[in-house]
N, C-alpha and C positions, 0 to 999 in steps of 0.2 A: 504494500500500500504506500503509494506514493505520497509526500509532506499536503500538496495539491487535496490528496483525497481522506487526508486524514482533517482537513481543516473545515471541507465539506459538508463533511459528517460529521463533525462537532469532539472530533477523537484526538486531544493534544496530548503532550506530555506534561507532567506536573513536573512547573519549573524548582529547580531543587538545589539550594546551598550549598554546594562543597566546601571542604575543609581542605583547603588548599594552602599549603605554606609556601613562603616566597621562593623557596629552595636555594635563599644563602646560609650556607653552613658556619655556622659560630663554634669554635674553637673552645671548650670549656671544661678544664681541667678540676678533678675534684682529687680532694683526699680520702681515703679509704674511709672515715668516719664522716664527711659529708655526703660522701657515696649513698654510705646506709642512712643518713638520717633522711636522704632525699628518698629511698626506698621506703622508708616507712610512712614515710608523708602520703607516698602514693598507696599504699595498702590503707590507710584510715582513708582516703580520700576514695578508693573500690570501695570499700567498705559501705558507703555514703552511698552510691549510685551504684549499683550491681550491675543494672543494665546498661551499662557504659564502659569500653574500655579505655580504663586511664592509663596513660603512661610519662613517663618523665618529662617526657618532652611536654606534652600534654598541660602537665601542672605548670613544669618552668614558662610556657604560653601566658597560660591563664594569670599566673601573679604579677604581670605587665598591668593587667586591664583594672586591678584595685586601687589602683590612685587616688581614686574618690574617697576612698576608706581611710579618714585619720587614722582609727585607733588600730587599724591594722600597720598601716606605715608606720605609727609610731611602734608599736610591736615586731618588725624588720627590722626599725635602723637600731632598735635595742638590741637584736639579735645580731648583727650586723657587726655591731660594737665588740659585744661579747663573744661570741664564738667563731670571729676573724680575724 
């Protein structure tokens, strides 16, 4: 069925969001103990959405877009301070 005969017919496709990252690779070295703390982040964080696979990459994303979040930033640069 040609695009012509799918529009016709009222038959589109549901337009649909990708999760498409920009595909520049950032270089980001961890220590064997930030390793795991960023593992365990990401297991409470499965834990939270089952039906979701998270992964590192996934979470290190996601904690760009909290800015808006005082008391979370101020709970980073605390962490930031201390265990850096």
């Amino acid at each position: 069925m040609s695009r012509s005969d799918r529009v016709t017919k009222g038959v589109t496709r549901v337009v649909e969001k990708r999760n498409i990252t920009t595909g520049r690779q950032m270089n980001l070295r961890l220590t064997g103990l930030d390793d795991d703390a960023l593992s365990i982040l990401v297991e409470k964080i499965q834990e939270l959405v089952p039906q979701k696979n998270i992964s590192r990459s996934r979470v290190l994303r996601a904690v760009g877009y909290l800015e808006s979040d005082r008391e979370f930033i101020e709970k980073l640069a605390e962490s930031v301070t201390k265990n850096t």
